[in-house]
C-alpha positions as CSV (number, residue, x, y, z in Angstrom):
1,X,20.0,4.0,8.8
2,X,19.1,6.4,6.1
3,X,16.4,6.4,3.7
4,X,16.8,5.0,0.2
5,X,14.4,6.3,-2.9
6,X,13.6,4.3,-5.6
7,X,12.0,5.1,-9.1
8,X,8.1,4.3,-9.0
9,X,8.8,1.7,-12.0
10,X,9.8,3.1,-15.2
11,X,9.1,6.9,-14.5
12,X,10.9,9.7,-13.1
13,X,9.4,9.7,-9.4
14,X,11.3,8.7,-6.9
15,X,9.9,7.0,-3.8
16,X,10.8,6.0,-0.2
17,X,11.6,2.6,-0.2
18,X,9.6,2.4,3.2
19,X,6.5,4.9,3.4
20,X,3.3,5.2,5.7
21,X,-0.4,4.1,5.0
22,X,-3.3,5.0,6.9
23,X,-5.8,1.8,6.5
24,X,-7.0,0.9,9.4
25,X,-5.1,2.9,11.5
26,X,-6.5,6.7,10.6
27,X,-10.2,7.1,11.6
28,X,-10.2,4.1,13.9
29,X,-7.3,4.1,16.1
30,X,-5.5,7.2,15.3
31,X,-6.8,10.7,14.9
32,X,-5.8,14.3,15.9
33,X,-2.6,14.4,17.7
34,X,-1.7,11.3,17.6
35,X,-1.7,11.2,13.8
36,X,0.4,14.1,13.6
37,X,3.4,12.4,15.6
38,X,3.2,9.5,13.4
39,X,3.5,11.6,10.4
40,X,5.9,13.9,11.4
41,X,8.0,11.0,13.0
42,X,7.6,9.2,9.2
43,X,8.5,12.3,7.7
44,X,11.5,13.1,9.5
45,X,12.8,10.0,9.1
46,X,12.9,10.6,5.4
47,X,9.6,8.7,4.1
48,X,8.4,10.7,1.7
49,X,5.5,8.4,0.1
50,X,1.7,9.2,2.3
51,X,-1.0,6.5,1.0
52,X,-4.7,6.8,1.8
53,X,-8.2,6.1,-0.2
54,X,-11.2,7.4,-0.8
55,X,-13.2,4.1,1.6
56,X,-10.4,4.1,4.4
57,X,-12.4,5.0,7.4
58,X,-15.6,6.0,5.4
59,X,-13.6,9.5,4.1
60,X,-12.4,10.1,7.6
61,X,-8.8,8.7,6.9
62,X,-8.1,11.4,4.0
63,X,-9.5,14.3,6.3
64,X,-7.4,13.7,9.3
65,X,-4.3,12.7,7.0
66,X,-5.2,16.1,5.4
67,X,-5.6,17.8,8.3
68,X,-2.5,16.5,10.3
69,X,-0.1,17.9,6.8
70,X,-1.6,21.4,6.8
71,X,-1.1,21.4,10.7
72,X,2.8,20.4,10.3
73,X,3.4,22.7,7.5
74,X,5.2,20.7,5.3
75,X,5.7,21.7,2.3
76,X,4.0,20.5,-1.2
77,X,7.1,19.9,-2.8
78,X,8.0,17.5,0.0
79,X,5.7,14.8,-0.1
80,X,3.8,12.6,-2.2
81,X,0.2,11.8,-1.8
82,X,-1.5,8.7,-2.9
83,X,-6.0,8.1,-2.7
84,X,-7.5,5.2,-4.1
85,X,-11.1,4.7,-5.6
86,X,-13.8,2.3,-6.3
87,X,-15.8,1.6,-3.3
88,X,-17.9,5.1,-3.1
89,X,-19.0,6.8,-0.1
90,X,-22.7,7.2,-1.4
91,X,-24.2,3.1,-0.7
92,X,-27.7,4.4,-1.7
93,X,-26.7,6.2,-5.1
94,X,-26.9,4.4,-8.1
95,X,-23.8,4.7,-10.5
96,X,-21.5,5.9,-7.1
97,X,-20.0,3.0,-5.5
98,X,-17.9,-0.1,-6.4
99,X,-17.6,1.4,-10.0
100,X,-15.0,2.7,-11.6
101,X,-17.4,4.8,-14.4
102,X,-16.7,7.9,-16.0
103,X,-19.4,9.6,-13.4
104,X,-17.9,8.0,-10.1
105,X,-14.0,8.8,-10.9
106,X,-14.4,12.2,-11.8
107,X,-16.6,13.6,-9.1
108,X,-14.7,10.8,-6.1
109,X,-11.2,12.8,-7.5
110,X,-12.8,16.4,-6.2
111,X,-14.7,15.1,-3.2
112,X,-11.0,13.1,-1.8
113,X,-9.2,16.5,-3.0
114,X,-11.4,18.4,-0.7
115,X,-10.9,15.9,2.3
116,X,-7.2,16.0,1.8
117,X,-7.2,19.9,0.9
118,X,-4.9,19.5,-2.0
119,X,-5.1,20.6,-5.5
120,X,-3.7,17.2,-6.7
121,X,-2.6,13.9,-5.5
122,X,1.1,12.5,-7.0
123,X,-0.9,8.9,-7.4
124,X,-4.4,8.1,-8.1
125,X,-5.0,4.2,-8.1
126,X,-8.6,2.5,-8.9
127,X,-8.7,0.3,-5.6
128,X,-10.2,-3.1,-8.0
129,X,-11.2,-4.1,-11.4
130,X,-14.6,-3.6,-12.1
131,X,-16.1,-5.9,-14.7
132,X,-19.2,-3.7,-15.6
133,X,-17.3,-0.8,-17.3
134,X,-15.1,-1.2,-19.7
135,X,-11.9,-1.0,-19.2
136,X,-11.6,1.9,-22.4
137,X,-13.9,4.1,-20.3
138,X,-11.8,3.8,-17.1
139,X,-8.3,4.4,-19.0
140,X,-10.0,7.3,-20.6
141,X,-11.3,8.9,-17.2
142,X,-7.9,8.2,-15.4
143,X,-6.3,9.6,-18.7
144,X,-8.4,12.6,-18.3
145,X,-7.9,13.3,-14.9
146,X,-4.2,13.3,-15.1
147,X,-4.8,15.6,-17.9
148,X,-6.8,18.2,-16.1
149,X,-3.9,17.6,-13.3
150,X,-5.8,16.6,-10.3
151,X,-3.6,13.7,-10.2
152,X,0.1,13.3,-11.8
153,X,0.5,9.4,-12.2
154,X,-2.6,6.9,-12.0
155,X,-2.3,3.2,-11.8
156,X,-4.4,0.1,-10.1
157,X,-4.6,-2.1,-7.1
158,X,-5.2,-5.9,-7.0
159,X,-6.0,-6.1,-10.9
160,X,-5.0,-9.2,-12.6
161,X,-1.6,-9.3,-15.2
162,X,-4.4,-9.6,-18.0
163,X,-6.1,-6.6,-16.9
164,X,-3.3,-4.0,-16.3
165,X,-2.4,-5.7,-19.9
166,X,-5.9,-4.7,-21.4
167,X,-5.3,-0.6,-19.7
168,X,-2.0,-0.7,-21.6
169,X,-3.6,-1.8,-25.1
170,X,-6.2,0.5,-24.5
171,X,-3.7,3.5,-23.5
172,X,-1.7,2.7,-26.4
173,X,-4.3,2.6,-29.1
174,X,-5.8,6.1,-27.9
175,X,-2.7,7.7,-27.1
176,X,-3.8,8.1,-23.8
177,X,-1.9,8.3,-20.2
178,X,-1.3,4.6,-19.2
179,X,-1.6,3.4,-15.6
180,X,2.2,3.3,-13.9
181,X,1.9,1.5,-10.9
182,X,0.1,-1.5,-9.2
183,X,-0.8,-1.4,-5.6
184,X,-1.2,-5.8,-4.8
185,X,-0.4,-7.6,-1.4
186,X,2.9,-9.1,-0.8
187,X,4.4,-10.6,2.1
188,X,6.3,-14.0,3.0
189,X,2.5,-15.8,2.8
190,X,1.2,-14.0,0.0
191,X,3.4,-14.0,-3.1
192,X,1.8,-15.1,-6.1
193,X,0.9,-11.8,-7.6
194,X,4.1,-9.9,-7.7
195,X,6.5,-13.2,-8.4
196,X,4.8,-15.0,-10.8
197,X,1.8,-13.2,-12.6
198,X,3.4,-9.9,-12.9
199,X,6.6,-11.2,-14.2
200,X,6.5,-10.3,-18.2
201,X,4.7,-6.4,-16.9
202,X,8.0,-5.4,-15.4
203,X,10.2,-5.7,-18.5
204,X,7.1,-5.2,-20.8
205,X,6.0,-2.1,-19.2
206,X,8.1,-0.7,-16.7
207,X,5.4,-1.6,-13.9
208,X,6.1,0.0,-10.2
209,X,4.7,-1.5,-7.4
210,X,3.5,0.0,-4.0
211,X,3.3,-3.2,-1.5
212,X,0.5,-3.5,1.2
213,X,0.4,-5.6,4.1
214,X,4.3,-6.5,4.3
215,X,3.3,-8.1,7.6
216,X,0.1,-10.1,7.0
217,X,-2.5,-8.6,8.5
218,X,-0.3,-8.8,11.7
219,X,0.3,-12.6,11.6
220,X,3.9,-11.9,10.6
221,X,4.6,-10.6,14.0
222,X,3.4,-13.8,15.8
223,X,1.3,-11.5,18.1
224,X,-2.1,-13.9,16.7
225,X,-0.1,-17.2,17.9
226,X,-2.4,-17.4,20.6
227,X,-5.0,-16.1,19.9
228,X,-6.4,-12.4,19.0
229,X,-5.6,-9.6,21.8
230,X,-7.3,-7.1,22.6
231,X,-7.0,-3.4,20.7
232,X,-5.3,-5.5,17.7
233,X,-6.5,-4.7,14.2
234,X,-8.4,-8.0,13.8
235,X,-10.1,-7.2,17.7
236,X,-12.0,-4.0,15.6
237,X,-15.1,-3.7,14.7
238,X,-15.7,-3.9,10.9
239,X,-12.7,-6.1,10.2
240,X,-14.5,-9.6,11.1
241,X,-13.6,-10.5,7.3
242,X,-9.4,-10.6,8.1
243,X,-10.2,-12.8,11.4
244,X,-10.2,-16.0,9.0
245,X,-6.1,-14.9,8.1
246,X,-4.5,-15.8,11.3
247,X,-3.6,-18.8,9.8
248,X,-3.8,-22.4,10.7
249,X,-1.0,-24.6,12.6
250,X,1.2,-24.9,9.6
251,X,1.4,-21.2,9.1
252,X,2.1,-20.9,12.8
253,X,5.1,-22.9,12.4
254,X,6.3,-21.0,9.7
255,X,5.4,-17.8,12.0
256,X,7.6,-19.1,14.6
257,X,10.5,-20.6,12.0
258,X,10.5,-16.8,11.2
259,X,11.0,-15.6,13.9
260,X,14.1,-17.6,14.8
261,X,16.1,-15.9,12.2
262,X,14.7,-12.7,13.1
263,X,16.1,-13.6,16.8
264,X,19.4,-14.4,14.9
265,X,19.5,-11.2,13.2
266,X,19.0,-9.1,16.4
267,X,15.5,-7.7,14.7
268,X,12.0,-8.1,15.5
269,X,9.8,-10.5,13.6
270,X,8.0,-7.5,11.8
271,X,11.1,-5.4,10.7
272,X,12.0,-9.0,9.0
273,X,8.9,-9.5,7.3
274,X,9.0,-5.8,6.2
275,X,12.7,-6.3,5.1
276,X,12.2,-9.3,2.9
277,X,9.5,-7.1,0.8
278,X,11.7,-4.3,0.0
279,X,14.6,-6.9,-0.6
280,X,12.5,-7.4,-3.9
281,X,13.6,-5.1,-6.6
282,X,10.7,-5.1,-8.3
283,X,9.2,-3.5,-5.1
284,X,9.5,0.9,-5.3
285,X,8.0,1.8,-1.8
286,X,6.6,-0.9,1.3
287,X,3.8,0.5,2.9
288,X,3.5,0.1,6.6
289,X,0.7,1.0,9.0
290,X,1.1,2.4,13.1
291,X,-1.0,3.0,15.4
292,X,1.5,4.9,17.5
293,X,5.1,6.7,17.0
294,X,6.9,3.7,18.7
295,X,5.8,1.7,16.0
296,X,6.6,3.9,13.1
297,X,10.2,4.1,14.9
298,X,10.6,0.0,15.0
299,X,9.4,-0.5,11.3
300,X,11.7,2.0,10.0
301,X,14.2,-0.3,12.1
302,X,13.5,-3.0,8.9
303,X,16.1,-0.5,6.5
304,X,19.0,-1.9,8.7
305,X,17.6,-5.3,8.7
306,X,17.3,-5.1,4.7
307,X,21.2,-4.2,4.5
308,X,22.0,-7.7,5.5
309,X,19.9,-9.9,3.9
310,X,22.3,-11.4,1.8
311,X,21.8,-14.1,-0.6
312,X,22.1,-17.3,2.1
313,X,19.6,-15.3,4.7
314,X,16.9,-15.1,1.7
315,X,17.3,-18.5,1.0
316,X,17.0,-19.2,4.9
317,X,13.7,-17.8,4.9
318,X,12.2,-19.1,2.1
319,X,13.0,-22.2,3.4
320,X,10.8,-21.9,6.3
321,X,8.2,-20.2,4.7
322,X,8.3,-23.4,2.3
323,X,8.9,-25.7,4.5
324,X,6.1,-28.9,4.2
325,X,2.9,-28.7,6.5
């Protein structure tokens, strides 16, 4: 099946409608080698869209992502690069982590350049809100990066409608560069955000999206119905906190409900759950995780699966997602 773009919400850029993060997977599972085949195997395929951030893997995820693109070669005009930041890689300096001041963004945008060896990243998204800066001197940073053209495009991830609103007003009143895109969960279990709260920001602003965890932290694929395996991404150390999302037995049964129509549709559970997200229009690019090539090769399986999710399959599935405990 071949690769679709879509405009990153109202601007120019076009994105793969599928593309690759590195989360959990780069620093902790995958490194080296091994990283380049994923890439490589994305790339081929025709994704085009590379996230990462600043806290994935303590810095280590944007070095070996770095690493693995100058290895294959590709060319700048190729690809497009995402980093997020807000977390800080400095615990025990004041005014360097879980901020998004003046101080922090400006210095974090050289130090993830330098992991990543680029002169720029395409998008540049401040990972949360943070409540003890204003939101003028954020939009005024991010502004002023995009000027100096370390980045081309900023935006946010997991802000509130209210608060992507405030950037705007803020952008707006200074003439300044407003954010683009928003980076929020959405899969079959977690939907709120992108079908209900950021309903007017579409039409009002020409919001783009870039979708995380299509598949639930896993649970999507059924693999946690039993219990957690071994070398899974909730088995790792450091990600105790996503142990409590496996769900109870109602979500189980809407696990397996899922995966009879994925059964009927001759896909896997997880190319259906990655499907349904990029079946919203709202949605530019899906961003899916591997921790190996075979992986990257079944979830770029879910563009076949999205071509025939017609209006009664939709409606099949939200039935079972729905469907009363």
């Amino acid at each position: 099946m071949e690769m679709t773009y879509r405009r990153l919400g109202r601007s120019g850029l076009k994105l793969s409608v599928l593309s690759f993060g590195s989360w959990v997977s780069f620093g902790s599972q995958l490194a080296g080698g091994t990283a380049e085949e994923c890439l490589q195997a994305a790339y081929e395929a025709g994704i085009n869209f590379f996230d990462n951030a600043e806290s994935y893997g303590g810095g280590d995820s944007e070095q070996i992502m770095g690493d693995a693109i100058a290895a294959l070669g590709w060319p700048r005009r190729s690809y497009v690069v995402s980093t997020k930041l807000f977390w800080g890689l400095h615990r025990d300096v004041v005014n360097m982590n879980n901020t998004l001041n003046r101080k922090y963004l400006l210095q974090a945008i050289d130090g993830s350049l330098e992991r990543l060896g680029l002169d720029f990243v395409d998008l540049l998204f401040c990972h949360r809100f943070d409540p003890d800066t204003t939101v003028e001197e954020t939009v005024w940073a991010m502004s002023d990066i995009v000027a100096s053209g370390r980045a081309l495009y900023w935006g946010t991830s997991e802000w509130s409608a209210d608060e992507i609103r405030a950037a705007h007003e803020v952008a707006e009143r200074h003439h300044l560069r407003p954010p683009v895109m928003e980076q929020p969960q959405y899969n079959l279990l977690e939907r709120r955000k992108v079908e209900q709260d950021y309903a007017r920001l579409y039409e009002d602003y020409g919001l783009g999206l870039t979708t995380w965890s299509p598949l639930a932290s896993g649970v999507l694929t059924g693999k946690y119905a039993g219990g957690i395996p071994d070398g899974s991404r909730l088995s790792l150390a450091g990600y105790e906190w996503l142990r409590g999302r496996i769900g109870d037995e109602r979500t189980h049964r809407r696990v397996a409900a899922l995966g009879g129509i994925a059964s009927d549709l001759g896909c896997t559970p997880a190319q259906l759950a990655i499907a349904w997200c990029a079946a919203n229009p709202h949605v530019s690019t899906v961003i899916t995780g591997a921790s190996r090539v075979e992986q990257v090769r079944e979830n770029l399986g879910a563009l076949e699966v999205l071509e025939r999710l017609d209006h009664e399959t939709l409606a099949r599935i939200d039935n079972a997602v729905n469907a009363p405990g």
